[in-house]
N, CA, C and O atoms as a CHARMM CRD file, in Angstrom:
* protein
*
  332
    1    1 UNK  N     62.62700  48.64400  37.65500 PROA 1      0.00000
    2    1 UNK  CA    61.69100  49.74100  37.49200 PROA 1      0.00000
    3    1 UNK  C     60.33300  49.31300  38.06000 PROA 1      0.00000
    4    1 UNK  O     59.82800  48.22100  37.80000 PROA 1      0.00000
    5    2 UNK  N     59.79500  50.20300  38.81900 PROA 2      0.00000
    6    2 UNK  CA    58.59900  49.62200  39.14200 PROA 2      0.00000
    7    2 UNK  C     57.11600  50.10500  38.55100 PROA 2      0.00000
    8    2 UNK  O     57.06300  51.04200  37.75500 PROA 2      0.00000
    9    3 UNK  N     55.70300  49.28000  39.06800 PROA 3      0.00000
   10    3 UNK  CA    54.99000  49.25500  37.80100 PROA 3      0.00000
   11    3 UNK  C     54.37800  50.94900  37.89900 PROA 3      0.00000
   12    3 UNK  O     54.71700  51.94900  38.53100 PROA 3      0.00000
   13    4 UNK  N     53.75600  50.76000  37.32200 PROA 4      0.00000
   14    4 UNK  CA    52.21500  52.50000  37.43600 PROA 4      0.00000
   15    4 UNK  C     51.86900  51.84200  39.21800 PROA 4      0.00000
   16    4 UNK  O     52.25100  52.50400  40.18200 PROA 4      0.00000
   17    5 UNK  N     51.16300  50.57600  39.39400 PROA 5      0.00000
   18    5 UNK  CA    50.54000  50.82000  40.72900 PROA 5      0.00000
   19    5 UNK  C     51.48400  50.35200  41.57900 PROA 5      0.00000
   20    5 UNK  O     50.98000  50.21300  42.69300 PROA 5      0.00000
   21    6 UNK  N     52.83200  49.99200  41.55100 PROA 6      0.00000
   22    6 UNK  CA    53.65500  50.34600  42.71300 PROA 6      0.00000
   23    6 UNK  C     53.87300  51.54600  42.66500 PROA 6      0.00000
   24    6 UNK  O     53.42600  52.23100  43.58500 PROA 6      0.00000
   25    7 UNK  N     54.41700  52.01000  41.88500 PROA 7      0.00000
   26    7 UNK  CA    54.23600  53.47300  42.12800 PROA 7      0.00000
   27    7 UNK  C     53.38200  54.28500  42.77700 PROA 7      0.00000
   28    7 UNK  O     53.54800  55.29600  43.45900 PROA 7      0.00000
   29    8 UNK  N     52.40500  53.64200  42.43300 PROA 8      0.00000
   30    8 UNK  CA    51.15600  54.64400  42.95100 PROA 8      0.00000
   31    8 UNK  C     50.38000  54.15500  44.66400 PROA 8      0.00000
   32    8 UNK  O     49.36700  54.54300  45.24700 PROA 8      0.00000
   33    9 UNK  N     51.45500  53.14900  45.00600 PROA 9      0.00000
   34    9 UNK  CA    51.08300  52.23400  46.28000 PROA 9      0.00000
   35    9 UNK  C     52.30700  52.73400  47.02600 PROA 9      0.00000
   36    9 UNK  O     52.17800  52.85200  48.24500 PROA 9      0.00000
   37   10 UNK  N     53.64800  53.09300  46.39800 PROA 10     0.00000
   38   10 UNK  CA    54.56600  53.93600  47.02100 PROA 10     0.00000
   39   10 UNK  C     54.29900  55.43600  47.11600 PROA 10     0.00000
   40   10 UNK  O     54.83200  56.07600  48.02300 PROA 10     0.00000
   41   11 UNK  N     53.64100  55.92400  46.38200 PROA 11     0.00000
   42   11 UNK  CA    53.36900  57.09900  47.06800 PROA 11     0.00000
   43   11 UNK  C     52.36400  57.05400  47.85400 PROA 11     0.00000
   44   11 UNK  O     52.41000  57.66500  48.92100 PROA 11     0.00000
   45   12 UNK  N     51.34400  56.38000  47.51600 PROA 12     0.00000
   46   12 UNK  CA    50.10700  56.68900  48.83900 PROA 12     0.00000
   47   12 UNK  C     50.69200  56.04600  50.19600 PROA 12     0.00000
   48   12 UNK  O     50.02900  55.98700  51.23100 PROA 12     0.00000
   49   13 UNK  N     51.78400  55.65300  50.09100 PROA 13     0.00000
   50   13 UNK  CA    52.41000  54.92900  51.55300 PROA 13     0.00000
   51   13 UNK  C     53.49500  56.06700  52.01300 PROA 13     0.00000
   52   13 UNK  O     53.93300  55.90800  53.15200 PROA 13     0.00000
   53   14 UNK  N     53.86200  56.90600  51.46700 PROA 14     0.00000
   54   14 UNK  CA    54.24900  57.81200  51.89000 PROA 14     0.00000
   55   14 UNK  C     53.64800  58.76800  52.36400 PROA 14     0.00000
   56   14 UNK  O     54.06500  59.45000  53.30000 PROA 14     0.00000
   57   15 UNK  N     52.35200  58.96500  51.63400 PROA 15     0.00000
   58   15 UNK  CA    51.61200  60.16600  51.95300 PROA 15     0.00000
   59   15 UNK  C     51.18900  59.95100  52.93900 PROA 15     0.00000
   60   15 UNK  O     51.05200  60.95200  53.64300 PROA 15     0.00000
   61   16 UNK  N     50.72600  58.52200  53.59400 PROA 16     0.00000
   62   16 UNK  CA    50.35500  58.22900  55.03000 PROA 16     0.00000
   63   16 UNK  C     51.05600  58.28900  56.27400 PROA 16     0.00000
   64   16 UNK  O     50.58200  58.42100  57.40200 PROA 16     0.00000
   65   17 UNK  N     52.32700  58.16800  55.89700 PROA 17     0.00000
   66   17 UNK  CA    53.33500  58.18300  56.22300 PROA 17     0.00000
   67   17 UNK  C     53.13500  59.75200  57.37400 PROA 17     0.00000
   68   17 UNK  O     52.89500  60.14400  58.51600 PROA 17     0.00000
   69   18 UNK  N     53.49600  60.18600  55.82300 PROA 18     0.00000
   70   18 UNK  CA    53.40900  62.31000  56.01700 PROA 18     0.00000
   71   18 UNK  C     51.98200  62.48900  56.93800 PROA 18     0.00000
   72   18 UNK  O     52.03000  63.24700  57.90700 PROA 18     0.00000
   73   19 UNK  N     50.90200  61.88300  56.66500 PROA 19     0.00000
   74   19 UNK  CA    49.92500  62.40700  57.51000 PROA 19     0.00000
   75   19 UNK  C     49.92100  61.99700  58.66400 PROA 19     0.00000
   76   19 UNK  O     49.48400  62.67400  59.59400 PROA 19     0.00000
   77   20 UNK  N     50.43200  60.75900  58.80600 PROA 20     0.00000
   78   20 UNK  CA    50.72800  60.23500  60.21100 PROA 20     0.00000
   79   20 UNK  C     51.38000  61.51000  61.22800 PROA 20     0.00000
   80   20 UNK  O     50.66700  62.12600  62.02100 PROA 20     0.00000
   81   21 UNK  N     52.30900  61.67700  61.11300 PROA 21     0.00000
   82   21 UNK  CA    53.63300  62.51900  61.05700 PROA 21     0.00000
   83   21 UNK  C     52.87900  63.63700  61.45500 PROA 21     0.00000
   84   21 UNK  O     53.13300  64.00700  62.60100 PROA 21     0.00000
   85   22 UNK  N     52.05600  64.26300  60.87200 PROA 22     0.00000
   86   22 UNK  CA    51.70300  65.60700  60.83500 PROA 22     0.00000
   87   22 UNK  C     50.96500  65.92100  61.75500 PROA 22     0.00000
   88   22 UNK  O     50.69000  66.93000  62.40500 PROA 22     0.00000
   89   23 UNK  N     50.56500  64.43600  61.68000 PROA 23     0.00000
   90   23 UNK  CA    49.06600  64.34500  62.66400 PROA 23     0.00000
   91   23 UNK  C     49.50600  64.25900  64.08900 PROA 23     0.00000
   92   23 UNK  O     48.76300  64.75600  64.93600 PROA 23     0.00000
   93   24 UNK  N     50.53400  63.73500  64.42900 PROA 24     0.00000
   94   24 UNK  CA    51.08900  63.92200  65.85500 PROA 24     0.00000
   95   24 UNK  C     51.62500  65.03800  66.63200 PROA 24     0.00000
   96   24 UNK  O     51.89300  65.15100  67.82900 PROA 24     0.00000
   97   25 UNK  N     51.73000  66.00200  65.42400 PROA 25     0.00000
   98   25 UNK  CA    51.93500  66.64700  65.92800 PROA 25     0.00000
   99   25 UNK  C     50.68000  68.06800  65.84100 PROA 25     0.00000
  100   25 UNK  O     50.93000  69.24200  66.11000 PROA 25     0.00000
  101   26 UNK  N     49.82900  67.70800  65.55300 PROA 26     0.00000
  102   26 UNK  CA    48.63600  68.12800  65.77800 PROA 26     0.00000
  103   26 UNK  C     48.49100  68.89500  64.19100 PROA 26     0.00000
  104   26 UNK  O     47.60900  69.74600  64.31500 PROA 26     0.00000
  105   27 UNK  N     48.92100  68.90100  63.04700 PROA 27     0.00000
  106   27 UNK  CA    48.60500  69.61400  61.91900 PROA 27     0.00000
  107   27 UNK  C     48.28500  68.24900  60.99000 PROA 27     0.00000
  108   27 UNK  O     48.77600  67.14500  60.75500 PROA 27     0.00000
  109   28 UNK  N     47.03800  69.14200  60.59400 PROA 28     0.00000
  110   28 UNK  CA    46.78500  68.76300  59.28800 PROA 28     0.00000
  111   28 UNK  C     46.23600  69.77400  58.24400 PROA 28     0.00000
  112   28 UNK  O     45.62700  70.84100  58.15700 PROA 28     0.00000
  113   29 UNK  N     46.92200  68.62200  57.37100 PROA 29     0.00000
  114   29 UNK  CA    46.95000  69.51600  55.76200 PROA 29     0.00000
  115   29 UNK  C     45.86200  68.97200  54.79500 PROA 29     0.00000
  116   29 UNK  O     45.89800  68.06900  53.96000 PROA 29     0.00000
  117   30 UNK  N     45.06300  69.66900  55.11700 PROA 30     0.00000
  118   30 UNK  CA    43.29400  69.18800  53.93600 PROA 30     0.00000
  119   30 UNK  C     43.42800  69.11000  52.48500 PROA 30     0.00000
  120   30 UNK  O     42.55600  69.13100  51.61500 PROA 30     0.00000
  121   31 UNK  N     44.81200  69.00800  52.39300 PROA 31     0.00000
  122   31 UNK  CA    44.62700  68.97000  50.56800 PROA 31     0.00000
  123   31 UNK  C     45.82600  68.29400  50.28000 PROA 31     0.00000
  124   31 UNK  O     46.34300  68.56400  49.19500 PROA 31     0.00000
  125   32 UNK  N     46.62200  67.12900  51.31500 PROA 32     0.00000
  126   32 UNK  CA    47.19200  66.53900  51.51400 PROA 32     0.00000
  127   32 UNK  C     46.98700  65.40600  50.35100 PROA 32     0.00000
  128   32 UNK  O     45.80000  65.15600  50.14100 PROA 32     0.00000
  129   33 UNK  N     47.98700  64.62600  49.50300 PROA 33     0.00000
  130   33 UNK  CA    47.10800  63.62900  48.65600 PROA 33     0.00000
  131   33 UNK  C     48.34200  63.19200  47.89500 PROA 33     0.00000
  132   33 UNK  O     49.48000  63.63800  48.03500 PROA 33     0.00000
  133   34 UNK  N     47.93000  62.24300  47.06400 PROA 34     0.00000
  134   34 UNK  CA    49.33400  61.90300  45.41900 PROA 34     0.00000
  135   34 UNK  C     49.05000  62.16600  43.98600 PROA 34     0.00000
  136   34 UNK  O     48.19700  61.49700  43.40300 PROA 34     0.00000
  137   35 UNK  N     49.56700  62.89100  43.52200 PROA 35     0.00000
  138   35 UNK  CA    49.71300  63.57200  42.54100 PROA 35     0.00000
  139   35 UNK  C     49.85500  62.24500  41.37700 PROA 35     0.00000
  140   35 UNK  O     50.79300  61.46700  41.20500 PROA 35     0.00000
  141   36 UNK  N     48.24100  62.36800  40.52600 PROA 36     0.00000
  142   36 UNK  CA    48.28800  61.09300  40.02400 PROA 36     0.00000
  143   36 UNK  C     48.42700  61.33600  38.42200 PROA 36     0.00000
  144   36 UNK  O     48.11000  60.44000  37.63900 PROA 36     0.00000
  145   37 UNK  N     48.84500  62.40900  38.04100 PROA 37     0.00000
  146   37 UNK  CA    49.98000  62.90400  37.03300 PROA 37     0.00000
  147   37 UNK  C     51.13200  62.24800  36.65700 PROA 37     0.00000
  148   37 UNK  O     51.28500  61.75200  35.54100 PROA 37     0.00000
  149   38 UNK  N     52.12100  62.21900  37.72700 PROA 38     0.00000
  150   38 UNK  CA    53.17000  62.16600  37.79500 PROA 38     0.00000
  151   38 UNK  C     53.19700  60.38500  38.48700 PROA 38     0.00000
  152   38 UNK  O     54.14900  59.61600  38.35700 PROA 38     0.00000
  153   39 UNK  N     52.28000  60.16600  38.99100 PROA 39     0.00000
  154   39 UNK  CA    52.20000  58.33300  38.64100 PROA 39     0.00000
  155   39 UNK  C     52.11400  57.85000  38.21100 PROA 39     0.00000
  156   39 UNK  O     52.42100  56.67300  38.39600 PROA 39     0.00000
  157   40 UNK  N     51.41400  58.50600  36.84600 PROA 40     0.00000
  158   40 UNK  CA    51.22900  57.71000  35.21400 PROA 40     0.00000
  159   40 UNK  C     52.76200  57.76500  34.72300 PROA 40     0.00000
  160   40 UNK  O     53.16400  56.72500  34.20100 PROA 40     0.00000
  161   41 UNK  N     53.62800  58.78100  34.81300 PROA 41     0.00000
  162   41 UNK  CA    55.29000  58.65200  34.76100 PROA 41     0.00000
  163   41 UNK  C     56.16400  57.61000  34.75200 PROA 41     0.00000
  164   41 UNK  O     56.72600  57.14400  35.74300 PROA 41     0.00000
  165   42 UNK  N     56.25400  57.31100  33.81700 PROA 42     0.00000
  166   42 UNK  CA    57.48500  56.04300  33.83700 PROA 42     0.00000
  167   42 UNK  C     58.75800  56.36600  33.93100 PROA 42     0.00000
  168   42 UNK  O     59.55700  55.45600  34.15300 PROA 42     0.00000
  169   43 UNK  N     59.23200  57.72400  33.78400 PROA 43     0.00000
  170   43 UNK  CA    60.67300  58.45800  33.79100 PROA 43     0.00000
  171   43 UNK  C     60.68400  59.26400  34.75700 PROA 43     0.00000
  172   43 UNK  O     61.82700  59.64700  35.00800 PROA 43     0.00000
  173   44 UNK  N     59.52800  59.88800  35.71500 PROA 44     0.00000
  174   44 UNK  CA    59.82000  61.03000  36.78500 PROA 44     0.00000
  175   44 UNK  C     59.01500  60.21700  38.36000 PROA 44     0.00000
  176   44 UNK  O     58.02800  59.48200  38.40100 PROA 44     0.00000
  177   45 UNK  N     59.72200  60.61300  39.27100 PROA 45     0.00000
  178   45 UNK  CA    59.20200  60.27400  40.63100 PROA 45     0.00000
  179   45 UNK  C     58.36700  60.47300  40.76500 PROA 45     0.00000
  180   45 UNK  O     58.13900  61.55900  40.23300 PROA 45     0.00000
  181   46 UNK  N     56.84900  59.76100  41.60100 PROA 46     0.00000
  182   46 UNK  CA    55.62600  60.03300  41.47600 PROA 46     0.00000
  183   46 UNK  C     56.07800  61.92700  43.09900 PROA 46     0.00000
  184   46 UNK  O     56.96700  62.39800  43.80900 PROA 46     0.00000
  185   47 UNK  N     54.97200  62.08200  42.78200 PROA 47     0.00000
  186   47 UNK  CA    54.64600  63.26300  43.36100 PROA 47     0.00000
  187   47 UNK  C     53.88300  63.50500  44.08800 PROA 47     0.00000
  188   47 UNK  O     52.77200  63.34000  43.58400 PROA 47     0.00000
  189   48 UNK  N     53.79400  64.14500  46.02100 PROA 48     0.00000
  190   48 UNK  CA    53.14200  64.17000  46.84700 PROA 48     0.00000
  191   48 UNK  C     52.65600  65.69000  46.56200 PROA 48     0.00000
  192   48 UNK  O     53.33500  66.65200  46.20200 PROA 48     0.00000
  193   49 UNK  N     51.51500  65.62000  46.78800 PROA 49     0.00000
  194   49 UNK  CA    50.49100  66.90000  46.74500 PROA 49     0.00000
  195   49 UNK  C     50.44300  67.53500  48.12200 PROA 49     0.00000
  196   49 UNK  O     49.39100  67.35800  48.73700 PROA 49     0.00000
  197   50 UNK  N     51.44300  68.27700  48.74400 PROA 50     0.00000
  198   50 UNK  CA    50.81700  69.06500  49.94200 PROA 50     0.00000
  199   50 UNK  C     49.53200  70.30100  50.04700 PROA 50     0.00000
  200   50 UNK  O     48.85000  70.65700  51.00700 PROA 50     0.00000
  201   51 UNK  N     49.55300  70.67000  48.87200 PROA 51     0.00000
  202   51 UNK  CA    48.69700  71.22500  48.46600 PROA 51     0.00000
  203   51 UNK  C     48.06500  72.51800  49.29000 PROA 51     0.00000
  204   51 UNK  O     49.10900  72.91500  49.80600 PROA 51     0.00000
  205   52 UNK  N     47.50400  73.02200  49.54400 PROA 52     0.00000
  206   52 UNK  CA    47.02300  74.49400  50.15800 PROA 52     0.00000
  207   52 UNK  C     46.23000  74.03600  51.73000 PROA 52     0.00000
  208   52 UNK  O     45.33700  73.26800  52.08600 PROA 52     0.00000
  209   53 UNK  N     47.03800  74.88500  52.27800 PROA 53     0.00000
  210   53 UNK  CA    46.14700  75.34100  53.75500 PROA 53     0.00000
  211   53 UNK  C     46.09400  76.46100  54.55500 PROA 53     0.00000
  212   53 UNK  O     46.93900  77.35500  54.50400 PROA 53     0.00000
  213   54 UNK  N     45.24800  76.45400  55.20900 PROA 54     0.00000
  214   54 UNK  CA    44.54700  78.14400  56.16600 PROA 54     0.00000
  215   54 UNK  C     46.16900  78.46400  56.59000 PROA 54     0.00000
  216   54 UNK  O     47.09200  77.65800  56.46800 PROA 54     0.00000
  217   55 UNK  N     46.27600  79.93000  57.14800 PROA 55     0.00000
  218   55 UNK  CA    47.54100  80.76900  57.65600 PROA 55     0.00000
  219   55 UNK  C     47.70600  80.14300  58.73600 PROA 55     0.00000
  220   55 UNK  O     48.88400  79.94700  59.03300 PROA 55     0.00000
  221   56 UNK  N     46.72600  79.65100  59.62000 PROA 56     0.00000
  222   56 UNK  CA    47.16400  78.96000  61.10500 PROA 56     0.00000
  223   56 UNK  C     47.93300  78.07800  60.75000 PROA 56     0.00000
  224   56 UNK  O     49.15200  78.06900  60.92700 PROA 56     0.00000
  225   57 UNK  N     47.05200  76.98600  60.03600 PROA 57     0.00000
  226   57 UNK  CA    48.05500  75.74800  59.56700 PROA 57     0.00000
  227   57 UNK  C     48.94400  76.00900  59.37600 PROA 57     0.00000
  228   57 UNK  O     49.67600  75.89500  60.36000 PROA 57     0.00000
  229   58 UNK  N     49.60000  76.51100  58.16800 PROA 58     0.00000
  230   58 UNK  CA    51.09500  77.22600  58.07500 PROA 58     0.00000
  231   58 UNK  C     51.69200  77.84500  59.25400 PROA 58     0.00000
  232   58 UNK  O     52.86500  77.57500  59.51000 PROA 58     0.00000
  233   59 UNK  N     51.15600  78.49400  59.86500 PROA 59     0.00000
  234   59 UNK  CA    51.77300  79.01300  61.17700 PROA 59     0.00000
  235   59 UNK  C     52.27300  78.11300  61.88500 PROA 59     0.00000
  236   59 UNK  O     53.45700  78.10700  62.22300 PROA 59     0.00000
  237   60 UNK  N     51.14700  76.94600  62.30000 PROA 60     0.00000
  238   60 UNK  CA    51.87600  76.00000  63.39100 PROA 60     0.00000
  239   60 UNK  C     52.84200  74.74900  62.66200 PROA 60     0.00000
  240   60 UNK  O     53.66300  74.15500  63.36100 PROA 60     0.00000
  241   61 UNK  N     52.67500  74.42200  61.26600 PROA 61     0.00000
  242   61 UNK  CA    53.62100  74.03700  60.54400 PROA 61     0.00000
  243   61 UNK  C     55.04700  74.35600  60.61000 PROA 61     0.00000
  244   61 UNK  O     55.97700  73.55400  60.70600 PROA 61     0.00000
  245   62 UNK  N     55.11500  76.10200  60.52100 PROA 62     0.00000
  246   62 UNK  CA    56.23100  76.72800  60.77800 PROA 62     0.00000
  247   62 UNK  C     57.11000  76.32500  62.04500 PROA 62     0.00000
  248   62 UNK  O     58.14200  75.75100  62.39300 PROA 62     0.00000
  249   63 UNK  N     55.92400  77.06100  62.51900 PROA 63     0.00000
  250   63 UNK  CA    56.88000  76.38900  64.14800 PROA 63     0.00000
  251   63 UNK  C     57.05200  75.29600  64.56000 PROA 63     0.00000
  252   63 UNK  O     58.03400  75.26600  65.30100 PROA 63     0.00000
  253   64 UNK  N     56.51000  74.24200  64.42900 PROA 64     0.00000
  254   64 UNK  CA    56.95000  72.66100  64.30000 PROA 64     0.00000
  255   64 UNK  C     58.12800  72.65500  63.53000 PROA 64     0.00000
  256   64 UNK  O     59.01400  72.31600  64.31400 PROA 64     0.00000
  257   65 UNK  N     58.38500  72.75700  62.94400 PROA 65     0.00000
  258   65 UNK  CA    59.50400  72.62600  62.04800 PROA 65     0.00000
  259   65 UNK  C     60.56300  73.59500  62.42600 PROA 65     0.00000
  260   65 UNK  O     61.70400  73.15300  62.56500 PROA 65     0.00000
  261   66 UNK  N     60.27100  75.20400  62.66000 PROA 66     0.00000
  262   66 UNK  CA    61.44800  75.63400  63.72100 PROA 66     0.00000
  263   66 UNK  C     61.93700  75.25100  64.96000 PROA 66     0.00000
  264   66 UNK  O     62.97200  75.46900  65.58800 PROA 66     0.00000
  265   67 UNK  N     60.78900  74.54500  65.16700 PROA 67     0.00000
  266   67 UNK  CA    61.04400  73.65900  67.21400 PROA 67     0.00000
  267   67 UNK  C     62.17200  72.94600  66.87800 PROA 67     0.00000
  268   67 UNK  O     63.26900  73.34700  67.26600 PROA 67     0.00000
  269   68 UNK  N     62.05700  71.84800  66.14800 PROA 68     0.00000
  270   68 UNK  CA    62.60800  70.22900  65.50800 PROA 68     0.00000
  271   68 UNK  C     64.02500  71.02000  65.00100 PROA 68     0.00000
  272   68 UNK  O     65.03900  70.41100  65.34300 PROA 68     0.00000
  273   69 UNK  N     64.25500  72.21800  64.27700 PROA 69     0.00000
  274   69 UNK  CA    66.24000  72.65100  63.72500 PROA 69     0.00000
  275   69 UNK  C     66.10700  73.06300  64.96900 PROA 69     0.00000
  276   69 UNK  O     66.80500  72.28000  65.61300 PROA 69     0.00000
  277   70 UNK  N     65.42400  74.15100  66.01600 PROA 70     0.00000
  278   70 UNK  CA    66.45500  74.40500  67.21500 PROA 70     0.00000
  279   70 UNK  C     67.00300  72.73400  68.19700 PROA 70     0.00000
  280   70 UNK  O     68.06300  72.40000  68.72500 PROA 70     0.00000
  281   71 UNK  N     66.00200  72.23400  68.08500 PROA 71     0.00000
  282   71 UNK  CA    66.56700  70.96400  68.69000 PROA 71     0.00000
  283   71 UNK  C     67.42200  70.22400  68.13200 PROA 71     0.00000
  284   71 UNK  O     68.48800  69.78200  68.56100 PROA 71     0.00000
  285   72 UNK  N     66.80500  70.07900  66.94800 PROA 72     0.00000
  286   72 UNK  CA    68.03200  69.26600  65.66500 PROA 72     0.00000
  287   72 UNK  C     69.78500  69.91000  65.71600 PROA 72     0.00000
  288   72 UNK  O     70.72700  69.16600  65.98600 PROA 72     0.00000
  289   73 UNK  N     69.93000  71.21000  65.44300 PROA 73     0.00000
  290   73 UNK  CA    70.65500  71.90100  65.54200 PROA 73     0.00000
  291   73 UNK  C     71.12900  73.35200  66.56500 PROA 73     0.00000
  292   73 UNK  O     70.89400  74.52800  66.28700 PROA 73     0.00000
  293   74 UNK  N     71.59700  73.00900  67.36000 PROA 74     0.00000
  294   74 UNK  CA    70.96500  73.92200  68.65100 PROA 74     0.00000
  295   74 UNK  C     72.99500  75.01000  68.80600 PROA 74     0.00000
  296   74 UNK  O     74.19100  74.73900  68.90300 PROA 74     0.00000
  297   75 UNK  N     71.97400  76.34200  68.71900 PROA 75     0.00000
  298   75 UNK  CA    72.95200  77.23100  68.29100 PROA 75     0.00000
  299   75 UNK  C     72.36100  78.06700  67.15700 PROA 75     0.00000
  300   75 UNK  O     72.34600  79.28400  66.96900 PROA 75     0.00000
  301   76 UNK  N     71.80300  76.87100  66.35100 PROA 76     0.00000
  302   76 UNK  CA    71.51500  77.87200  64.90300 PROA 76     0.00000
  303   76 UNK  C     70.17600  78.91200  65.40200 PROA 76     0.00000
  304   76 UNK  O     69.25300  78.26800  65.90100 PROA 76     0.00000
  305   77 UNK  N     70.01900  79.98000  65.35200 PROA 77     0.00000
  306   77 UNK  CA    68.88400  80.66700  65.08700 PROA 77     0.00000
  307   77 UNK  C     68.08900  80.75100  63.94300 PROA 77     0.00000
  308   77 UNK  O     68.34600  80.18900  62.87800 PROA 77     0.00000
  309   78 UNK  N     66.95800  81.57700  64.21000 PROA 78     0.00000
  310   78 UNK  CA    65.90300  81.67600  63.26200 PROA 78     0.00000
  311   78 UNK  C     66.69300  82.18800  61.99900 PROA 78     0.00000
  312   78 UNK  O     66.91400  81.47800  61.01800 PROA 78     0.00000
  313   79 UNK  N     67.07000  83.42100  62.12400 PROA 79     0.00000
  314   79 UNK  CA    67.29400  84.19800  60.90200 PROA 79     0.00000
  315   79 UNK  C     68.80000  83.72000  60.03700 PROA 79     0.00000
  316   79 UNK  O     69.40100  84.48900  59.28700 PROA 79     0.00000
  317   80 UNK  N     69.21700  82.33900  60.32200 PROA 80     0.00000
  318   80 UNK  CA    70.43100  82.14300  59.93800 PROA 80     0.00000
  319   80 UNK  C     69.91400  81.22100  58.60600 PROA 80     0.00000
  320   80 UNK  O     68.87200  80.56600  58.57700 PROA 80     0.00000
  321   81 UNK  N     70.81400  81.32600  57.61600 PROA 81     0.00000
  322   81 UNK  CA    70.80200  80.87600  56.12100 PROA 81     0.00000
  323   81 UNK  C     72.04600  80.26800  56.25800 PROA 81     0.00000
  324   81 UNK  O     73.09700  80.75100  56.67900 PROA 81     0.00000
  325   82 UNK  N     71.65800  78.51900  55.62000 PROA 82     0.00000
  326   82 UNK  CA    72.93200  77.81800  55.26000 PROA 82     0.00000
  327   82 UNK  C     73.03300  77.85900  53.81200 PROA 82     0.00000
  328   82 UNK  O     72.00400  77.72800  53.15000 PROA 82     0.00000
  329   83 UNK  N     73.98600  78.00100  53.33200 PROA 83     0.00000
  330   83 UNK  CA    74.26000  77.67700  52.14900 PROA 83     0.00000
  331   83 UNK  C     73.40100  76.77700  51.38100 PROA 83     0.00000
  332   83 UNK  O     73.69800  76.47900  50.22400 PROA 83     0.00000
C-alpha cells in the first residue's frame, strides 16, 4: 500500500503526464490539477481534477480525440456507439 505522499507524488506525475500530452497537442486545460481529497484516501484511488474549460477547448479536445479513434480505429465513424 502506498503512503498519503506517494500517492500524492503518483498523481501529480500523472497529471504531468496528462498535461504534457495535452500540451502537444496544442490544448490546455486551466483547471487541470490532483484532487487532494481523495489523496488523503487510504481505500480509494487518488483523483485527477480535469476540471472546467472554455467551449473552444472542449471543441478542439473533441476533435483530438475523434482524429486519434478514426486513426486508432479506421472504419468506425462519428455517430457509432460500442457497447
Amino acid at each position: 500500500m502506498l503512503t498519503a505522499s506517494e500517492r500524492v507524488r503518483a498523481a501529480e506525475a500523472v497529471t504531468a503526464e496528462l498535461q504534457s500530452a495535452l500540451r502537444m497537442v496544442g490544448i490546455t486545460l486551466p483547471s487541470l490539477g490532483v484532487d487532494p481529497v481523495s489523496c488523503a484516501s487510504s481505500y480509494l484511488s487518488p483523483l485527477v481534477e480535469l476540471g472546467r474549460c472554455n467551449l473552444d477547448t472542449a471543441l478542439r479536445l473533441a476533435h483530438v480525440l475523434a482524429d486519434y479513434a478514426r486513426a486508432a480505429a479506421p472504419g468506425h465513424d462519428r455517430g457509432e456507439r460500442r457497447p
